[in-house]
C-alpha positions in Angstrom: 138.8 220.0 178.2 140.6 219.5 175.1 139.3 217.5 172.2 141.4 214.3 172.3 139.9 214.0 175.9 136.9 212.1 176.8 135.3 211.6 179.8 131.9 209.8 180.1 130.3 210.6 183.7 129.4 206.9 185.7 125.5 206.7 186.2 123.7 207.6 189.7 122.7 204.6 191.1 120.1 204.4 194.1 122.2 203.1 197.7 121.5 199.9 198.9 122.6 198.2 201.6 122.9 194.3 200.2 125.3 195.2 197.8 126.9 192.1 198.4 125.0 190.4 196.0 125.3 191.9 194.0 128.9 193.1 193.7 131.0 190.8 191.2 134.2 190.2 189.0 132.3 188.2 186.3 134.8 187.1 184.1 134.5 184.7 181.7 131.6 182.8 180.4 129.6 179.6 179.5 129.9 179.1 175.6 127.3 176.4 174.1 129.9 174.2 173.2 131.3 173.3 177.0 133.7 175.7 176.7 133.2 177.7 179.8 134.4 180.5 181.6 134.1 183.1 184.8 135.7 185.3 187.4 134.3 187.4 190.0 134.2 189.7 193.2 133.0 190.6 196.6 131.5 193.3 197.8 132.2 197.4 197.8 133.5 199.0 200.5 134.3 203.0 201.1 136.7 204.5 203.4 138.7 207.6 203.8 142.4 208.5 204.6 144.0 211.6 204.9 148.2 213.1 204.9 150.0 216.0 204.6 152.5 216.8 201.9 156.5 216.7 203.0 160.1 217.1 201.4 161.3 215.7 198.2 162.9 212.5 198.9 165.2 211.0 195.6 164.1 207.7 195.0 167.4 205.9 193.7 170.2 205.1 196.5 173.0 208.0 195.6 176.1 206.3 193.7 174.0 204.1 192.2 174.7 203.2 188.1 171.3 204.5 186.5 170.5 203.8 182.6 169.0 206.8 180.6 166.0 208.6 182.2 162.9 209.0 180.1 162.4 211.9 178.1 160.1 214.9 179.1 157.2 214.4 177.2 153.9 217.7 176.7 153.2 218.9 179.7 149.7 217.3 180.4 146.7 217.9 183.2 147.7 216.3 186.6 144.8 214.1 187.2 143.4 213.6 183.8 146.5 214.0 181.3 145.2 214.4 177.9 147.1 213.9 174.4 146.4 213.1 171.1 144.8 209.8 170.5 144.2 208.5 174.0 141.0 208.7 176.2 140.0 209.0 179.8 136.7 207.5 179.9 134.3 206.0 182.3 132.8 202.8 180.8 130.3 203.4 178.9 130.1 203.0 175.0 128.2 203.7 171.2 127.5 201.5 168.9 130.9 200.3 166.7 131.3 198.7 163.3 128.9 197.2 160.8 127.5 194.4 159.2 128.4 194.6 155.5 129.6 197.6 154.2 133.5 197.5 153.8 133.5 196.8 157.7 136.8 195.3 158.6 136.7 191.3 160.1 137.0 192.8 163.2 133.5 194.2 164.1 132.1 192.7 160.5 128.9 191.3 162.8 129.0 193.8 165.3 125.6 196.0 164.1 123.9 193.0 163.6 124.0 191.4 166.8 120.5 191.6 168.8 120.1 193.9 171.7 120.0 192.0 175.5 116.5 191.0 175.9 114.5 191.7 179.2 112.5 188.8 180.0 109.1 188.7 181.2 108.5 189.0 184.6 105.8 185.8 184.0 109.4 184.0 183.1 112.0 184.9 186.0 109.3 185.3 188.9 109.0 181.3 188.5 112.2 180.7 187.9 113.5 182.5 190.9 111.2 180.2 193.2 112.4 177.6 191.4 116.4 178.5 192.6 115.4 179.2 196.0 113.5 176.3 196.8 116.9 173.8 197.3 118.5 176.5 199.2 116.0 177.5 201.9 113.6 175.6 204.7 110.2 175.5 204.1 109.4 177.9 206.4 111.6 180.8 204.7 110.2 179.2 201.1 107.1 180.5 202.0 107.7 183.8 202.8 109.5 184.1 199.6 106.5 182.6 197.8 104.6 185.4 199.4 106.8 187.9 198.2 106.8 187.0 195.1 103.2 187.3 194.7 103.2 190.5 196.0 105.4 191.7 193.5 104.0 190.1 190.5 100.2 191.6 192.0 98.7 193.2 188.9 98.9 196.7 188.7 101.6 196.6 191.3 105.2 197.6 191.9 106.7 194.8 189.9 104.6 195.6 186.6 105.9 198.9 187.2 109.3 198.6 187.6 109.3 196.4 184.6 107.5 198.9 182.5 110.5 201.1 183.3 113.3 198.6 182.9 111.7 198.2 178.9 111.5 201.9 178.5 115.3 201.8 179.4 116.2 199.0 177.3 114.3 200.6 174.3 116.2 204.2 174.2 119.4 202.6 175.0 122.0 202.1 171.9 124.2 199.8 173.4 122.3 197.9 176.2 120.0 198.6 179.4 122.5 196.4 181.2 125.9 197.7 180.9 126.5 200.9 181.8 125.1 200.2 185.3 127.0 196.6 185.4 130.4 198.2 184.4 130.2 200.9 187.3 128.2 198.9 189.6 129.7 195.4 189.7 133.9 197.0 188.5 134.3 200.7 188.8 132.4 201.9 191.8 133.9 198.4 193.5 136.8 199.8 196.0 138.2 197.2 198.2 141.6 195.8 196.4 141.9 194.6 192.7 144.3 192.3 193.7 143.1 189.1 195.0 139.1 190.6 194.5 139.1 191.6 191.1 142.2 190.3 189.4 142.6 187.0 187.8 145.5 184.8 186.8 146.8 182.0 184.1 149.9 180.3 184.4 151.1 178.9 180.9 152.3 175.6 179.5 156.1 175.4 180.6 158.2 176.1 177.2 160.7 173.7 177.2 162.9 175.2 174.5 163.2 178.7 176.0 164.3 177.6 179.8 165.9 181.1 179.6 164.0 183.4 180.9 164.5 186.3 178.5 163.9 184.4 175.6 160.6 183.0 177.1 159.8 186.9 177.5 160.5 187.8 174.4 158.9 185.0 172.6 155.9 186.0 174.3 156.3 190.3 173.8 156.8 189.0 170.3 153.6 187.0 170.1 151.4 189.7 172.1 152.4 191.8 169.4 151.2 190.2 167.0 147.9 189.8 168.5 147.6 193.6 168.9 148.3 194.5 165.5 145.7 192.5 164.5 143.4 194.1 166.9 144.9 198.1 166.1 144.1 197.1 162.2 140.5 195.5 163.3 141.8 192.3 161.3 141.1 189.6 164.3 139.0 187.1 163.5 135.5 187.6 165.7 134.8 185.2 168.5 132.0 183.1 167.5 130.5 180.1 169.4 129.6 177.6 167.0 128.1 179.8 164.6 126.8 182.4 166.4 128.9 186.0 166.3 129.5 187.2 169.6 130.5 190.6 170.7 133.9 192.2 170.3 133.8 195.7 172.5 135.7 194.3 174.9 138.5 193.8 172.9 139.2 198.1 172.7 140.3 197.4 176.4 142.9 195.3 176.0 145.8 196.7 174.6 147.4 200.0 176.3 144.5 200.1 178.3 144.6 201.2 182.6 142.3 201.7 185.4 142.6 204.9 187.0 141.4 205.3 190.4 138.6 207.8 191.1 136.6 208.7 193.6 133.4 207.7 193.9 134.3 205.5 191.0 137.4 204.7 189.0 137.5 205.5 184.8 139.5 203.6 182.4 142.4 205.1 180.1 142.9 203.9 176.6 146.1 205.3 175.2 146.5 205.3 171.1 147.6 201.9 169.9 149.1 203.7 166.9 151.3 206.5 168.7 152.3 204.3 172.0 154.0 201.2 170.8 156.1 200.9 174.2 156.1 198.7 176.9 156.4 198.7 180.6 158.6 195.8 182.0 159.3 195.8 185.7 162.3 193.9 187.2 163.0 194.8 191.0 160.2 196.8 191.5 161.9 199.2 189.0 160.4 200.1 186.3 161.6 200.3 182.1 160.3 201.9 178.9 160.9 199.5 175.8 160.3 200.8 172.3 159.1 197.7 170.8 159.8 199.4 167.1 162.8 200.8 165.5 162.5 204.9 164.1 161.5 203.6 161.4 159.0 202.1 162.6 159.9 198.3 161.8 159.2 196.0 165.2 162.1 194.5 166.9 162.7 190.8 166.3 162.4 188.8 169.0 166.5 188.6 169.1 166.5 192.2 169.8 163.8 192.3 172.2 165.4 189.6 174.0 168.7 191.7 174.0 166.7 195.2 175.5 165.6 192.2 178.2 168.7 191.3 179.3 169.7 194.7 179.4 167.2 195.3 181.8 168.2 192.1 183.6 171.8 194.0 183.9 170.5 197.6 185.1 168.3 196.3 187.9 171.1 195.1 189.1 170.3 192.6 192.7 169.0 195.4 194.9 164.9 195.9 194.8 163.6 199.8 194.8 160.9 200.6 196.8 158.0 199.8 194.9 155.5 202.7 193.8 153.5 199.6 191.9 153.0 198.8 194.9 150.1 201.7 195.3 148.2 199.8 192.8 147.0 197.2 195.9 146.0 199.7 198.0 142.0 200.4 198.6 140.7 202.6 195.3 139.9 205.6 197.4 143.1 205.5 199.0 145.4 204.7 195.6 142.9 207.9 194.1 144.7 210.0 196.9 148.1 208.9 196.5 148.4 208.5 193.1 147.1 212.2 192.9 149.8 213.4 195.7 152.1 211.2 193.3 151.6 213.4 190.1 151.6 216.7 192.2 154.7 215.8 194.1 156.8 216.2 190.3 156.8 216.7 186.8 158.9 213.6 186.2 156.2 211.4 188.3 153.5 212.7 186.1 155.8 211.6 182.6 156.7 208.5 184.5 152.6 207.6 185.2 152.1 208.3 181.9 154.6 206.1 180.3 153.1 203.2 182.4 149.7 204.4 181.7 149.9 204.5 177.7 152.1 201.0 178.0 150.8 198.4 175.3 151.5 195.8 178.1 153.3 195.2 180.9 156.3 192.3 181.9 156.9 191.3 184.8 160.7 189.4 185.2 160.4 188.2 188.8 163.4 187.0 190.9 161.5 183.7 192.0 161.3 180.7 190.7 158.0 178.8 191.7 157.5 174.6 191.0 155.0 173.8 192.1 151.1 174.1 190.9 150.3 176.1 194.1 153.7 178.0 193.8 152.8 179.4 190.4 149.0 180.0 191.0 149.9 182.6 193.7 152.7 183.8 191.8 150.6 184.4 189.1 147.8 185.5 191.6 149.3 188.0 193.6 153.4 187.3 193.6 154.7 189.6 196.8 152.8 192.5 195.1 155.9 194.6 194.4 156.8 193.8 190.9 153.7 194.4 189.4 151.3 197.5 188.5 147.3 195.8 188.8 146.0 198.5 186.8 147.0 197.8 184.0 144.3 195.3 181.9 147.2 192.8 180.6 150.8 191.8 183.0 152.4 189.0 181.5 154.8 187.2 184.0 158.3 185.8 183.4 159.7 183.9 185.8 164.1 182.9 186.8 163.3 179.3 186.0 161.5 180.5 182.7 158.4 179.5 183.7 155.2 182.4 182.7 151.6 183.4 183.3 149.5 186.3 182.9 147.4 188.5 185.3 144.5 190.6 184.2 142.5 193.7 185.6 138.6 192.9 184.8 137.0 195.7 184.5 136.3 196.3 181.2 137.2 193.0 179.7 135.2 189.7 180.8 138.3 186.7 180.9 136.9 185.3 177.4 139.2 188.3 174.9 142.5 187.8 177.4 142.0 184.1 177.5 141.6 183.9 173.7 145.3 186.1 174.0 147.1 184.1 176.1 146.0 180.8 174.3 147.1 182.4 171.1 150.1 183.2 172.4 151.0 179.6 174.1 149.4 178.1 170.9 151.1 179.3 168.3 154.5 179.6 170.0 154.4 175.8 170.4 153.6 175.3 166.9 156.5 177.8 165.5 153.5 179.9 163.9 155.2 182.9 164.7 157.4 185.2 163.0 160.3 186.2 165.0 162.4 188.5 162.6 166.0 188.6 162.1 168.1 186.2 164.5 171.0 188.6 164.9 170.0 192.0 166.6 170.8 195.4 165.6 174.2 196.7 166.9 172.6 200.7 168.1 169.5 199.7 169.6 168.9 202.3 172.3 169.1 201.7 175.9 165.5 200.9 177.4 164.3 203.9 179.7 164.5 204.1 183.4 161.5 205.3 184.8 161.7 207.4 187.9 159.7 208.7 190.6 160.6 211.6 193.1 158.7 210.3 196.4 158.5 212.4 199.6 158.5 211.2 202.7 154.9 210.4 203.2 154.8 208.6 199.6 157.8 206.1 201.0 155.7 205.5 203.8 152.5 205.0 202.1 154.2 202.6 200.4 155.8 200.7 203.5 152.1 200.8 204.5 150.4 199.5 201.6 153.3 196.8 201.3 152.0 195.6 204.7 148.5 195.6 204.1 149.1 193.1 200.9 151.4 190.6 203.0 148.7 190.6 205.5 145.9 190.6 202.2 147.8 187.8 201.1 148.8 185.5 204.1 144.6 185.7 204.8 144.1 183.2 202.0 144.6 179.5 201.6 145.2 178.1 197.8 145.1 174.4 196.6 145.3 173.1 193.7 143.4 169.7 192.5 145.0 168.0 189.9 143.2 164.9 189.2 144.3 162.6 186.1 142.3 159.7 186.3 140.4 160.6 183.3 138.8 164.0 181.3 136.9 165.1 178.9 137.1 162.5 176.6 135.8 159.7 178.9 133.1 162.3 180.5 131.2 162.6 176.9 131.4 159.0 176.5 128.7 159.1 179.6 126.6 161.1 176.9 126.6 164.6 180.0 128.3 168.1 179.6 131.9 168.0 181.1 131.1 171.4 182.3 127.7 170.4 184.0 130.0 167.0 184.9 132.7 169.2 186.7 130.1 171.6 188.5 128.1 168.4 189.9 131.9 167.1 191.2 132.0 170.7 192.8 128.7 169.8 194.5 129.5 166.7 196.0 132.9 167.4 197.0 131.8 170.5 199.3 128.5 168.7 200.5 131.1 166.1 201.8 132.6 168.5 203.5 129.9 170.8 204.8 127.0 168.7 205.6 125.3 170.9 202.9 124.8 172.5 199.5 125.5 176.5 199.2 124.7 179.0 196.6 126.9 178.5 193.8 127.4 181.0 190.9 128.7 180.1 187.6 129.4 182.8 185.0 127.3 182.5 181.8 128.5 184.4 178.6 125.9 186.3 177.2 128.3 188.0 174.3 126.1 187.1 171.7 123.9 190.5 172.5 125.2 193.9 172.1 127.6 195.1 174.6 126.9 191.5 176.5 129.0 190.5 179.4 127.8 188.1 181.7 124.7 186.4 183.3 124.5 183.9 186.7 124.0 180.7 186.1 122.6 179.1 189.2 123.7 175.3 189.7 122.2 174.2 192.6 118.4 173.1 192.0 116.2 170.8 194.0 117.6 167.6 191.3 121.3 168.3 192.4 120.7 168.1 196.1 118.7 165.0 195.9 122.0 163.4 193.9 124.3 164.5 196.2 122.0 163.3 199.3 122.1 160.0 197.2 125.6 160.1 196.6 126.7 160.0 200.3 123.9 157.3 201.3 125.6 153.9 201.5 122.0 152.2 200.6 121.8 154.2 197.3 122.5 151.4 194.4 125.5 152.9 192.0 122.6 152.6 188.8 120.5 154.8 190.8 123.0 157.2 192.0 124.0 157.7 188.1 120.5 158.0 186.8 120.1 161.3 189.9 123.3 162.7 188.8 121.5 162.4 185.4 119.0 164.2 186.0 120.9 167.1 188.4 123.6 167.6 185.0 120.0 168.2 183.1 119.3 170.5 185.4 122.2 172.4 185.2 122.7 172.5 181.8 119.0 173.6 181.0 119.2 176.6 183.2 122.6 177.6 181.7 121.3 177.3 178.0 118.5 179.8 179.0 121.3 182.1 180.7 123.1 182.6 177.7 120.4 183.3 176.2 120.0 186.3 178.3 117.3 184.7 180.7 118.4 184.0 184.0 117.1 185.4 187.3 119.9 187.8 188.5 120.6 190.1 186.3 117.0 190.8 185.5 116.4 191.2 189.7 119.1 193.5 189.5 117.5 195.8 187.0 114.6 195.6 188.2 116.1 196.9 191.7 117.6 199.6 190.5 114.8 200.7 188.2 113.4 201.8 191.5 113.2 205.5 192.5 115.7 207.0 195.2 112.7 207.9 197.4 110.6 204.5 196.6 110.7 201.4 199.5 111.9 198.5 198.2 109.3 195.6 197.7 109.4 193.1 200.0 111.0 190.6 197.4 114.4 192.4 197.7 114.1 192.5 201.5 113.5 188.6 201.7 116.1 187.5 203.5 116.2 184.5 200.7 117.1 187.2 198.6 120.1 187.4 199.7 121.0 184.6 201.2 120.6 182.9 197.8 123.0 185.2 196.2 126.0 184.7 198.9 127.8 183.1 196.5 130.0 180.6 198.8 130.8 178.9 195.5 132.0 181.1 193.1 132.7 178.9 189.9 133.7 178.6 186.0 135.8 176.9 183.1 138.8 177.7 181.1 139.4 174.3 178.9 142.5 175.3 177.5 144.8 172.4 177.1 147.9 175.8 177.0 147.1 176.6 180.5 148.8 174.9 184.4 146.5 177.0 186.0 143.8 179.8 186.4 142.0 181.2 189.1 141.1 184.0 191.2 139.9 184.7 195.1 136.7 183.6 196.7 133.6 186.7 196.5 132.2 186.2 200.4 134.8 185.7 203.1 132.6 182.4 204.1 133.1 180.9 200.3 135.3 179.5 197.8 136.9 180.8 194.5 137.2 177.6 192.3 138.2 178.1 188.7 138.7 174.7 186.8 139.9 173.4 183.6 138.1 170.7 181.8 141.1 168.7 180.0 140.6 165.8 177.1 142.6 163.4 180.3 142.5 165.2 182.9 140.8 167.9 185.5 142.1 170.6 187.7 140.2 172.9 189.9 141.6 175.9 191.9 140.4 176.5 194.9 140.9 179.7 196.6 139.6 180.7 200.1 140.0 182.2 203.9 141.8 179.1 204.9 138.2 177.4 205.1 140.2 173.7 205.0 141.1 173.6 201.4 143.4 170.9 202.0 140.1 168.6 203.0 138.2 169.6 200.0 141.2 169.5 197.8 140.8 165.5 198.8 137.2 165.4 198.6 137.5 166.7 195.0 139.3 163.2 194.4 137.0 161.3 196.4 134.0 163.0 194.6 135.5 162.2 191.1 136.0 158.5 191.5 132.8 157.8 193.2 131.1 159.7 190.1 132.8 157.7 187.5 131.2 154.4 189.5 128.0 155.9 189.2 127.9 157.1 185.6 129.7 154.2 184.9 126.3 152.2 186.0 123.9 153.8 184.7 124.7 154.0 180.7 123.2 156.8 178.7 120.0 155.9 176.9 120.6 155.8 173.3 120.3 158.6 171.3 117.0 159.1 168.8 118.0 158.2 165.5 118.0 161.5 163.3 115.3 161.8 160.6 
């Protein structure tokens, strides 16, 4: 193995059968201040598939004008290439930066930050019952009480396992939590990325760059600029309010893939300072652009919008088959292929690792969506060809000059690429940007083909996997709620949290169309620890079902209705204060679960059917408030549930829902009715006044 090469073996975790709840694509997270985020995913999946290699077939139609090829790079391992600066690592992590010290702005907080606590078992066990109890009968509430009791016995299993869940957490540098969350919850997760792990924004329109190279290039231009402040550890850290949060994630952001693997996949981090190229796709084909001159000045954003339209040129009006295309495909399956891919030539193996090391990639579709629903999906999942879903940052450029961005999750929770992409949008609208000379060099070099030499049974895997995604796709249902009646700004006037505010409208509108409540998770941030990612917040509780009983009962005065709904946002917003703080039930449970022995029964609380039933997440929730977004959003985690990612604005709302064609249209107008009807009611019952401060 040579020395630039780093691989970090995934941990052996003990085989259980409810994965499903536990499985996840966490992805942002609840700040203190309201601002909110998530993401998320269903459960893992393994299966096999076998071929047999054939003939060389060339991958370009003969007679077809091609522009320069990309040059042969050091010959590198097949599966695992290796040169210098760049890693091949599963995810796992030491400690980074200090406090103090000469430590750059970057990580200036990052030794300081407190490890994530384990709490008391005397703390979740209640708290658990306390969860379960709006969700279940009585009959099944019992038996969970029971089990509970059981497993808190003194001297029992429970004390136990918690005695070795501490040990854990005390010789661990980073965290007891992460190392079995990143390969447990993202890399050992094999069904598709796409539409189960990936997740999508779709940016303000830009009104003065309707063309759509120079909305590319404006963006490539401003992404830049972000990720030299990240390569020189200048970025500002994320704080919330005025507490330091963590900043790991942000070493996956830039030039950063997922490679598949089997049993579970690894993540590649090329050099930011040797691989200053991107990957832009147009046609399915991909190109190489050198975003800085020999010298190693950056191109303006004139000249990158003139290696664009280049591109625009080459790919000419005919689509290639598309070997992105792979990247959709089941992880066991893509770990096969992509394998047979690099073995089938040299020149596929330079052309992966082109891709691979890219800062970025563009994508310059051929559509040209309108609508909110058009872009979500184009942004979700587009036809799946122009795109490579590996990669941790796609931005999207559309014929109508329209843009989004699609993210792989893995190793970043949403909060880093949504700080990105709202930087971007931001300060592009605000001319904060510096976009070099206006007039581009004369002798810029052609941008690099990249080419793959695909046999026979590489074409047809890639017929295959092309049908698979269309039928993937035409599975799902998405709507999009946009309701403008009023925001942010009127919901603190009712003295509530417009987060808690928008999760209680997520409530209602579903109980109007189910009949009933249903698990719901909502991602809480928990970046103020070490090598923190994410924790459940839990917002259905016994107060939330009474207000949404009250709320569809005609006999229920409008003053009491408020006063419930009251009392149901208290609810939510005290258990999500205590998840941030690194306290919820879930994450604990799951420790505690696999802080058990391979050869050791599981206690009766983890075979409690409540157990799982209260963690099939039929509502799988969070917030991006970003007043620079149309949209965000990402699939539902059980095939019986929703994915509804919404957007807290100062006048307005939206909410994404995403499902198995479960009649979104009817909650799309329930979401409306739900809004309205919650105005009346917080309307009539005012806030109390607040205490005067002493």
């Amino acid at each position: 193995m040579g020395a630039s090469e780093i691989v970090i073996q995934g941990v052996d975790l003990p085989s259980f059968e409810d994965e499903l709840a536990y499985s996840s694509h966490d992805g942002l997270g609840y700040l203190p201040d309201d601002d909110v985020y998530d993401l998320y995913i269903p459960s893992r999946v393994a299966w096999r598939m076998r071929w047999v290699p054939e003939a060389l077939v060339p991958s370009s139609k003969p007679g077809t004008p091609q522009p320069p090829q990309v040059a042969p790079i050091a010959a590198q391992a097949a599966v695992r290439p290796t040169s210098a600066g760049f890693s091949t690592s599963r995810p796992a992590a030491k400690s980074t930066g200090g406090a103090g010290g000469g430590a750059k702005p970057m990580y200036m907080h990052q030794a300081s930050l407190p490890k994530l606590p384990v709490p008391p078992l005397e703390e979740t066990l209640p708290r658990y019952l306390q969860t379960v109890r709006p969700l279940v009968d009585d009959a099944a509430y019992e038996k969970t009480k029971q089990a509970v009791t059981d497993f808190a016995r003194a001297g029992g299993i429970g004390e136990e396992l918690q005695r070795r869940l501490l040990e854990r957490a005390a010789t661990k540098e980073t965290s007891w939590l992460i190392d079995w969350w990143n390969d447990y919850a993202y890399m050992g997760y094999r069904d598709p990325t796409v539409i189960n792990v990936n997740y999508f924004f779709v940016f303000k329109d830009d009104k003065r760059r309707r063309d759509p190279a120079a909305r590319a290039a404006s963006i490539i231009t401003a992404a830049l600029e972000f990720r030299r402040q990240v390569a020189t550890e200048q970025l500002e850290p994320d704080m919330a309010r005025n507490t330091p949060l963590d900043m790991i994630q942000y070493k996956y952001m830039f030039n950063s893939t997922r490679i598949p693997k089997i049993p579970s996949d690894i993540t590649r981090n090329a050099d930011l300072t040797t691989n200053n190229h991107i990957a832009v796709m147009r046609h399915n084909q991909f190109y190489i652009l050198e975003t800085t001159h020999t010298d190693g000045r950056q191109l303006s954003t004139a000249e990158i919008q003139k290696q664009l339209q280049r591109i625009y040129d080459f790919a000419g009006t005919e689509k290639d088959h598309s070997v992105g295309l792979l990247t959709t495909e089941h992880r066991d399956e893509w770990t096969k292929l992509r394998e047979r891919l690099i073995s089938a030539s040299e020149t596929n193996r330079r052309s992966l690792d082109k891709i691979e090391t890219a800062a970025f990639v563009v994508c310059l579709d051929d559509t040209e969506p309108i609508t909110k629903e058009e872009t979500s999906r184009a942004c979700w999942h587009g036809d799946g060809r122009n795109r490579f879903f590996d990669k941790s940052l796609q931005f999207i450029i559309f014929d109508n000059g329209k843009a989004g961005f699609n993210g792989e999750h893995s190793m970043m929770d949403a909060t880093p690429t949504s700080r990105l992409c709202d930087w971007i949008v931001e300060n592009l609208r605000k001319d904060r940007i510096h976009h070099g000379t206006p007039v581009a060099a004369p002798t810029l070099p052609q941008p690099e083909r990249v080419q793959f030499d695909l046999t026979r049974d590489l074409w047809q895997a890639i017929e295959r996997a092309g049908r698979k995604f269309d039928e993937l796709v035409a599975k799902h249902d998405v709507r999009v709620v946009s309701f403008e009646a009023y925001g942010k700004n009127l919901i603190k006037k009712f003295g509530v949290s417009p987060d808690a505010f928008a999760q209680m409208a997520i409530q209602l509108a579903y109980y109007k169309l189910h009949g009933k409540v249903a698990p719901t998770y909502e991602s809480a941030q928990t970046k103020k620890f070490a090598y923190g990612r994410t924790e459940t917040c839990r917002s259905v509780s016994v107060e939330s079902v009474q207000w949404v009983q009250a709320m569809e009962d005609p006999n229920v005065p409008a003053k009491t209705r408020g006063e419930l709904g009251r009392r149901a946002i208290n609810a939510q917003s005290s258990y999500m204060a205590k998840a941030i703080e690194g306290r919820g039930v879930d994450r604990h449970l799951l420790g505690l679960r696999l802080s058990l022995k391979p050869d050791e029964p599981k206690p009766s609380i983890f075979t409690d059917p409540s157990y799982a039933e209260t963690a099939h997440w039929r509502l799988s929730t969070s917030q991006i408030p970003s007043e620079n977004y149309d949209g965000y959003g990402w699939g539902e985690v059980v095939p019986d549930g929703y994915g509804i990612a919404y957007m807290v604005k100062e006048e307005s709302l939206q909410f994404n829902v995403a499902s198995l064609h479960l009649r979104n249209d009817a909650l799309q107008t329930y979401f409306h009715e739900a809004l309205h009807e919650m105005k009346e009611a917080f309307e009539a019952a005012p806030a109390p006044p607040r205490a005067a401060k002493l």
